[in-house]
TORGUDREN-738494 format. One record per atom (N, C-alpha, C, O, CB): residue in three letters; x, y, z. Coordinates in steps of 0.1 Angstrom, whole numbers, plus 2048, in hexadecimal, padded with zeros to 3 digits. Glycine has a CB too. Layout:
REM TORGUDREN-738494
+--------+-----+-----+-----+
: residu :  c1 :  c2 :  c3 :
+--------+-----+-----+-----+
:    ala :   X :   Y :   Z :
...
+--------+-----+-----+-----+
END
This chain:
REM TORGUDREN-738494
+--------+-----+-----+-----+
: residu :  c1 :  c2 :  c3 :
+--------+-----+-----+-----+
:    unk : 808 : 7F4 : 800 :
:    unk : 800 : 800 : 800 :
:    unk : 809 : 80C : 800 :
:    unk : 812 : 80B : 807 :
:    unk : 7F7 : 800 : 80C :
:    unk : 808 : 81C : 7F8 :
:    unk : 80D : 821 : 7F9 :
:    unk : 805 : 82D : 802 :
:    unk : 7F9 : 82F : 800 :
:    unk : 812 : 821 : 7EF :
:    unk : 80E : 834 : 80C :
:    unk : 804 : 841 : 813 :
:    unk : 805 : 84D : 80B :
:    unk : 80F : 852 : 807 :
:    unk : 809 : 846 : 824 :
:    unk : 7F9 : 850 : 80A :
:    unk : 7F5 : 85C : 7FD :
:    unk : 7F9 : 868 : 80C :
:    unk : 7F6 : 868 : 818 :
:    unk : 7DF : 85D : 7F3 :
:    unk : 7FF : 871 : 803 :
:    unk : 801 : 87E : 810 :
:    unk : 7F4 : 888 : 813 :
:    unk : 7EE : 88C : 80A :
:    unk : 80E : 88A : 80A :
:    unk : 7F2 : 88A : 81E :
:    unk : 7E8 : 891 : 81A :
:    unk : 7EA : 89D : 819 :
:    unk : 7F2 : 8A2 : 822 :
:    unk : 7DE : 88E : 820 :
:    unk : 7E6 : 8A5 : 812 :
:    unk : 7E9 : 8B2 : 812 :
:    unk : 7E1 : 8BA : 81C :
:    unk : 7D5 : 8B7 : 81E :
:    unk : 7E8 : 8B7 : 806 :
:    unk : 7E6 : 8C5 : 823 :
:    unk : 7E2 : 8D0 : 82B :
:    unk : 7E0 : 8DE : 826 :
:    unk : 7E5 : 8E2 : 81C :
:    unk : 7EA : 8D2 : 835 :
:    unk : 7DA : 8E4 : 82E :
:    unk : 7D8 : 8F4 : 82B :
:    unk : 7DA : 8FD : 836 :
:    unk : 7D5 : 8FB : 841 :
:    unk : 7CB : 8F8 : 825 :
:    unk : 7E2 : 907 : 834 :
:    unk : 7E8 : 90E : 842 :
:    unk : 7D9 : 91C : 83F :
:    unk : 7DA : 922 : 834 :
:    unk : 7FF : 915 : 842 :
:    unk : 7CF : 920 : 847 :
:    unk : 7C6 : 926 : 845 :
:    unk : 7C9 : 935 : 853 :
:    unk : 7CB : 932 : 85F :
:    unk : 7B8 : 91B : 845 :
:    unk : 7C9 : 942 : 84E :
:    unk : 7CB : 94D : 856 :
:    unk : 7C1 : 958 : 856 :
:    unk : 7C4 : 961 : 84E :
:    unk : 7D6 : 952 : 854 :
:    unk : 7B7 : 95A : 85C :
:    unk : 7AE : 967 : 861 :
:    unk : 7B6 : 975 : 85F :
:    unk : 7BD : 97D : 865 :
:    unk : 7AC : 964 : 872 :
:    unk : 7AF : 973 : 855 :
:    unk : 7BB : 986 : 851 :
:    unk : 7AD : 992 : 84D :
:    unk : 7AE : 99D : 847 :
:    unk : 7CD : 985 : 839 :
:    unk : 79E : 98C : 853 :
:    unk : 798 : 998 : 855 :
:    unk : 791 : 997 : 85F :
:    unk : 78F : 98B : 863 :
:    unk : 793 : 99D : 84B :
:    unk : 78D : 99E : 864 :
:    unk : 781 : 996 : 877 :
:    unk : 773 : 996 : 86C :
:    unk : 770 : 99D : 862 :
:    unk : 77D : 9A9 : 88E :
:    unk : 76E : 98D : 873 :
:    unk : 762 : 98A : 870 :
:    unk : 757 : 990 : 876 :
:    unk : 74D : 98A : 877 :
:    unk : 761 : 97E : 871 :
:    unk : 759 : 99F : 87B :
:    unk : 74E : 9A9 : 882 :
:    unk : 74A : 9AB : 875 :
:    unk : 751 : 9AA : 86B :
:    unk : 753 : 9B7 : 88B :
:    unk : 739 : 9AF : 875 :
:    unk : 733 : 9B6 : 86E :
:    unk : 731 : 9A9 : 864 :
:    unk : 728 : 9AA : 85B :
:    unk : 73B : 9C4 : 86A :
:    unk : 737 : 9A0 : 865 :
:    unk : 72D : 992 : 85B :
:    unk : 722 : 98B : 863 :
:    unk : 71F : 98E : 86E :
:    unk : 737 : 983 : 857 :
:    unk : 71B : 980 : 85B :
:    unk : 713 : 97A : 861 :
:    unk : 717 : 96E : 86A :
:    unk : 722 : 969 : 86A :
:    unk : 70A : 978 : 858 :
:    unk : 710 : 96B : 870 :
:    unk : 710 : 966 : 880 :
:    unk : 716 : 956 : 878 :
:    unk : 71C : 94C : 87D :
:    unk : 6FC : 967 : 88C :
:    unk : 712 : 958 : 869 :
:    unk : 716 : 945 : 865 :
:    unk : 725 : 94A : 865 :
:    unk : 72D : 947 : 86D :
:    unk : 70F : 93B : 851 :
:    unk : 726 : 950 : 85C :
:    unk : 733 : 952 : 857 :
:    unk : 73E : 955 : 866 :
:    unk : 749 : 950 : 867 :
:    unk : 732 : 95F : 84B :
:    unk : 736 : 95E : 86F :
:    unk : 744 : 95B : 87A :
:    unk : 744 : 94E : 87D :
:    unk : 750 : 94B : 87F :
:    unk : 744 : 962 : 889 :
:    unk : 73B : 941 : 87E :
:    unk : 73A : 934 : 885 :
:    unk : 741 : 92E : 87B :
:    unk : 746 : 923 : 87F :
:    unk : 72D : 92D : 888 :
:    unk : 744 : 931 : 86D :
:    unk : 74E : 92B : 863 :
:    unk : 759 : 929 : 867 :
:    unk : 760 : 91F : 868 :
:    unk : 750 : 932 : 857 :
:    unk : 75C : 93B : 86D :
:    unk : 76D : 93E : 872 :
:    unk : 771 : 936 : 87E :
:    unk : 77B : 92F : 87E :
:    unk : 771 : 94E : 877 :
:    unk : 767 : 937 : 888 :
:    unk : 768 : 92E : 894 :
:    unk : 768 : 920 : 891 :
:    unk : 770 : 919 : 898 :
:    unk : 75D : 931 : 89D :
:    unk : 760 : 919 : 887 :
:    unk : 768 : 90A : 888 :
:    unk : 770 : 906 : 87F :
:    unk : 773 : 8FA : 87C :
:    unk : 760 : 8FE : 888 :
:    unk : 775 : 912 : 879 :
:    unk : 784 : 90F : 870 :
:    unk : 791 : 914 : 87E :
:    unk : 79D : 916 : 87D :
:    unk : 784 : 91D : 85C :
:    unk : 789 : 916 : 889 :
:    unk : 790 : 917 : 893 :
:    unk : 799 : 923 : 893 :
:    unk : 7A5 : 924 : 896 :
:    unk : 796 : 90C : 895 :
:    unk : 792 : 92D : 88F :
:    unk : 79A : 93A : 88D :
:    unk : 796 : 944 : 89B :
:    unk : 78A : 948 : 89D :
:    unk : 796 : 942 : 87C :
:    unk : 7A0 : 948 : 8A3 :
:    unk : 797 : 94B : 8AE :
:    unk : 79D : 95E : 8AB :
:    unk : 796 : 968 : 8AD :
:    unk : 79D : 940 : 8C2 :
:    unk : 7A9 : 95E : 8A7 :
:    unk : 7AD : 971 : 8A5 :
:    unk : 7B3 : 974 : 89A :
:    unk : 7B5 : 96A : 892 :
:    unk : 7B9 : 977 : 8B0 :
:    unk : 7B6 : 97C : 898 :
:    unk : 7B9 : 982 : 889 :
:    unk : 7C9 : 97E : 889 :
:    unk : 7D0 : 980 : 893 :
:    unk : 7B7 : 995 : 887 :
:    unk : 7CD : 979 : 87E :
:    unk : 7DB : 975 : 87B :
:    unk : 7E3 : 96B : 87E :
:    unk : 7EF : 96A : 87D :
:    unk : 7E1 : 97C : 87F :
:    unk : 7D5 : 95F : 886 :
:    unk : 7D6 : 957 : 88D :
:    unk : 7D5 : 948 : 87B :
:    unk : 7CE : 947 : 871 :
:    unk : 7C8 : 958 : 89D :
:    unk : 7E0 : 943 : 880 :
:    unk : 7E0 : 938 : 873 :
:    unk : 7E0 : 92A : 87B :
:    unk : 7E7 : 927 : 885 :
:    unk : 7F0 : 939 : 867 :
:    unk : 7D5 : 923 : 873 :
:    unk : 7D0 : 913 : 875 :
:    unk : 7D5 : 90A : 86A :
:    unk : 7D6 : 90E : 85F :
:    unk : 7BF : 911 : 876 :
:    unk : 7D7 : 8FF : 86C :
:    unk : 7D6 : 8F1 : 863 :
:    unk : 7CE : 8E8 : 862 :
:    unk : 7CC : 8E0 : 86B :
:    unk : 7DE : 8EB : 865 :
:    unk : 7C8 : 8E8 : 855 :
:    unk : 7C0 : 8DF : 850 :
:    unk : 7C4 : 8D3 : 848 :
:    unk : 7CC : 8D5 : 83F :
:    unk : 7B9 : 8E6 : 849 :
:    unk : 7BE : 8C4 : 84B :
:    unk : 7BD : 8C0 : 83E :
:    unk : 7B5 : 8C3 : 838 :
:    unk : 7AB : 8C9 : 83C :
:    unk : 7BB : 8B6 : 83D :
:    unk : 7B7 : 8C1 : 828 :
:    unk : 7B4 : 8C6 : 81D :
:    unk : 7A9 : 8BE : 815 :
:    unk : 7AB : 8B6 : 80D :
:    unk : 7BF : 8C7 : 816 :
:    unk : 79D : 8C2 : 819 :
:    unk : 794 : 8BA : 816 :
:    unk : 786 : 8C2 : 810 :
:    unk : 785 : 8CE : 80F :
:    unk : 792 : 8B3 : 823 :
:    unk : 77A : 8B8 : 80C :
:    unk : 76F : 8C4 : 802 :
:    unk : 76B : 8CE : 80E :
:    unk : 769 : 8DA : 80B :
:    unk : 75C : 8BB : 7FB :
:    unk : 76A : 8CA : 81D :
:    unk : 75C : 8CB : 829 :
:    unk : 768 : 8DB : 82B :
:    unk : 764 : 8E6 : 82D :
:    unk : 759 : 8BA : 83C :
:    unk : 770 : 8D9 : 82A :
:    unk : 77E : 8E8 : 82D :
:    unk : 77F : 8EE : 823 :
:    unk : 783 : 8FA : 826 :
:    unk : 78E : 8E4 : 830 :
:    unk : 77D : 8ED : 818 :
:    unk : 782 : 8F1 : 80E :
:    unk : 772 : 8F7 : 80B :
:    unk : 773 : 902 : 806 :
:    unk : 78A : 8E6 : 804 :
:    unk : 767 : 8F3 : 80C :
:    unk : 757 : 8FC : 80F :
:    unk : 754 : 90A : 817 :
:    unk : 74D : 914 : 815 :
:    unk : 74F : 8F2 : 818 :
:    unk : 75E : 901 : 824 :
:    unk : 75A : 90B : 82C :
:    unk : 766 : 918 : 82C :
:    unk : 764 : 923 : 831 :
:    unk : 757 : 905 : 83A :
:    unk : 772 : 914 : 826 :
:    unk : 780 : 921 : 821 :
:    unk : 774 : 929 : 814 :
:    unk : 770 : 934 : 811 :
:    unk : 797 : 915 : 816 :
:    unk : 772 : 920 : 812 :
:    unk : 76B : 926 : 804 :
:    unk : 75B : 934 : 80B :
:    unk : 759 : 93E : 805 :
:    unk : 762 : 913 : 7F7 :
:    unk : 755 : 931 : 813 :
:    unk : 74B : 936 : 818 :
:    unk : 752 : 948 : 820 :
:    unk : 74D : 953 : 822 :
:    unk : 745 : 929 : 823 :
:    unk : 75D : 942 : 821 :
:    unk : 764 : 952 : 828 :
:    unk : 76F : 953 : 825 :
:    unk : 778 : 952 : 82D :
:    unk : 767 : 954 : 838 :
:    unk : 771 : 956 : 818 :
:    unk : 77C : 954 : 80B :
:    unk : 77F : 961 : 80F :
:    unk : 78B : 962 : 811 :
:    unk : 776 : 951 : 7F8 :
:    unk : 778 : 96D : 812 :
:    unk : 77E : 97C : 817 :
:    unk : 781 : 97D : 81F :
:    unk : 786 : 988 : 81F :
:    unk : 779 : 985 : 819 :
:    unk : 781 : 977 : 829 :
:    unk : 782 : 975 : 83D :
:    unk : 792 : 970 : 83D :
:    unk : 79A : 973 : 846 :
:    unk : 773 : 964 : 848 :
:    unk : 795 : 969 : 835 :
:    unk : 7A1 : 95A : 835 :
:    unk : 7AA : 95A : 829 :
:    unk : 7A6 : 959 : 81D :
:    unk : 797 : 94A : 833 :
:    unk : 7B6 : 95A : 82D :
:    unk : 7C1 : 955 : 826 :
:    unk : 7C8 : 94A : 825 :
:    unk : 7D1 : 948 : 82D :
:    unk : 7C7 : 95B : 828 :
:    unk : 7C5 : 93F : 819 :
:    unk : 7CA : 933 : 819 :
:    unk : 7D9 : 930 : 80E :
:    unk : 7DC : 933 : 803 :
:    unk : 7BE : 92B : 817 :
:    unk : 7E0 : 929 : 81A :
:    unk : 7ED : 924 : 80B :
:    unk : 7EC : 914 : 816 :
:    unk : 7EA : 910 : 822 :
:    unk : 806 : 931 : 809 :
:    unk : 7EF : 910 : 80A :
:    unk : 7F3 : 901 : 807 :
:    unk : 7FE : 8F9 : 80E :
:    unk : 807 : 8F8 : 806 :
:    unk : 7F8 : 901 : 7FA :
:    unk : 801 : 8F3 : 81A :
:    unk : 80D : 8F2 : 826 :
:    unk : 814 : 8E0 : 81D :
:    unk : 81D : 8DA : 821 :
:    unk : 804 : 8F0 : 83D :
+--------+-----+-----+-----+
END
């Protein structure tokens, strides 16, 4: 068997989510973004890659 790598995504809060809607801060919060400038790691998957996509203005993603 060979182990496929999985790929990650390093995801950073580079706008506050004041003044959006109440979904879209609950987006930031379980992509686990708790302050501005604060960077998380993701696997790289559709259910992350939906919800990066839903606060595509809020979030800065590169490829780890």
């Amino acid at each position: 068997m060979t182990a496929k790598k999985a790929k990650s995504l390093k995801v950073t809060l580079v706008k506050s989510p004041i003044g959006y809607s109440a979904r879209q801060k609950g987006t930031v919060r379980a992509l686990g973004l708790r302050r501005m400038g604060q960077t998380v790691e993701h696997q790289d998957t559709p259910v992350i890659r939906g919800m990066i996509n839903k606060v595509s203005h809020l979030v800065k993603v590169e490829e780890a």
